[in-house]
N, C-alpha and C positions, 0 to 999 in steps of 0.2 A: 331108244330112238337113234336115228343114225342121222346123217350130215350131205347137204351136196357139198362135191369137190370138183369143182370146173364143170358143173353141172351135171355130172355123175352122182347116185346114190354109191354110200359108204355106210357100211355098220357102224357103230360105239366106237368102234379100236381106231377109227382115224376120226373121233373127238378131239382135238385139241384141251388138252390137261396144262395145268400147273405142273411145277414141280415135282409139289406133296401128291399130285395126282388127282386135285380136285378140278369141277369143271369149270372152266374160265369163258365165261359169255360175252362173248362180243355184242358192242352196240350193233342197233338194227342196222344195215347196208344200205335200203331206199330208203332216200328221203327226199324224194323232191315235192314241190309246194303244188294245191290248185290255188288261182288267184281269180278275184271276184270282175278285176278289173284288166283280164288277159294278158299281165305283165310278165306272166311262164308259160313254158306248152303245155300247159295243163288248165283251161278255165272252166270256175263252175260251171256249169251246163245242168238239169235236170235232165236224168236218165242216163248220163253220159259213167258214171260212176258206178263200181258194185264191190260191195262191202264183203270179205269172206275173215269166218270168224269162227270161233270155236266158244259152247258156252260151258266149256269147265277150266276155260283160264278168263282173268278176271280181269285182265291186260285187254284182250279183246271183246268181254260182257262189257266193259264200260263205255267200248264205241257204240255200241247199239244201242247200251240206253241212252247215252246222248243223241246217238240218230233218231229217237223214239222224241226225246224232251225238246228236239229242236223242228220235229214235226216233218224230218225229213225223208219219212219212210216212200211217201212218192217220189222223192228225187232222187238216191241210191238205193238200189237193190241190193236182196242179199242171199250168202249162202252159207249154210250154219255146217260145220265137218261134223264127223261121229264125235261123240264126246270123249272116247276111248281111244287113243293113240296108239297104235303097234307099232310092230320092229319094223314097220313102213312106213310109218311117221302118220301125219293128220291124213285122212280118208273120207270121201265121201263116202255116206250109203243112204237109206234110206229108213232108217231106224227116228225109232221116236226123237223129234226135236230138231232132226238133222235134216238139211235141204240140199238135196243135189245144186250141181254147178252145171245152170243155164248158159252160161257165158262160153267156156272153153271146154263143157262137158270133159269133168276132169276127172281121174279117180282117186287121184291123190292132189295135195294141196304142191307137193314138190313138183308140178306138171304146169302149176301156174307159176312159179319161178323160174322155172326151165324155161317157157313160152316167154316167159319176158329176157331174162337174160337169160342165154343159152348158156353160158362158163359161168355162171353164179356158183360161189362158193359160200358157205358158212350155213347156217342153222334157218328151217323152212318152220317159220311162226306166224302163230294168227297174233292181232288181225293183220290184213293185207287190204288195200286200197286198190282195188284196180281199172283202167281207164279202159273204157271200150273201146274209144275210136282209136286208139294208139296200138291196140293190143301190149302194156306194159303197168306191170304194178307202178303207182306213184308214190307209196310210201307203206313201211311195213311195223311205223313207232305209232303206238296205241296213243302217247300224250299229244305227236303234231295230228294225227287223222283228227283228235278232238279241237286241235286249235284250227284247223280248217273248217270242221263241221261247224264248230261256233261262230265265225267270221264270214266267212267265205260266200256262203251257200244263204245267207240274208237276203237279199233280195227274190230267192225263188223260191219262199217261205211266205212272205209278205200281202 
């Protein structure tokens, strides 16, 4: 899998290693908040949100069953990549399980990081949180999309 660097695709060899040569992961880059109570640019809204995810990492299965457990499946939408990752990183297709990307009809998941930040650098990972009206992911860490979905998104459950 390879890397954007200033919003450019890069093969493995401009991975960022260790030393020893092992792979060193950066924390996830977005993180901004939605708020229930419009105190960021980003407030719940139903429909306003779409969830992109892959379900062979477990990083990203756990937003969805939270979005499932918290009865949010009318309020963000979603869209599931191949489960198979190539030397072009996550991909939509149309293969069993996988759901194209309605939003910014993408072909790759690196198209919706680009679209939001154009010089994004580092590692393109599901899930991805992303905000329609803004056209901009809001956040790309699996633990705060669930501390949002848990809190945030309450009253248009209700």
């Amino acid at each position: 899998m390879g890397i954007l660097i200033d919003g450019k695709w890069m093969d493995d060899a401009a991975v960022p290693r260790t030393k020893n040569g092992s792979f060193d992961r950066k924390p996830s880059a977005i993180r901004e908040f939605i708020t229930a109570d419009g105190s960021s640019w980003f407030e719940a809204d139903a429909g306003r949100y779409h969830l992109y995810v892959s379900l062979a990492c477990p990083w990203a299965h756990r937003t969805l069953i939270f979005r499932a457990l918290k009865k949010l499946e009318d309020v963000i939408s979603v869209s599931v990549v191949d489960w198979h990752m190539t030397d072009e990183g996550w991909h939509f297709s149309t293969r069993d399980g996988a759901i194209p990307d309605p939003i910014n009809q993408a072909n790759y998941l690196r198209d919706i990081y680009v679209a939001s930040h154009a010089d994004y650098t580092g590692r393109v990972s599901v899930p991805v949180l992303w905000d329609k009206k803004t056209s901009r992911i809001v956040n790309n860490e699996s633990s705060e999309i669930i501390r949002m979905l848990n809190t945030e998104f309450n009253a248009l459950t209700e």
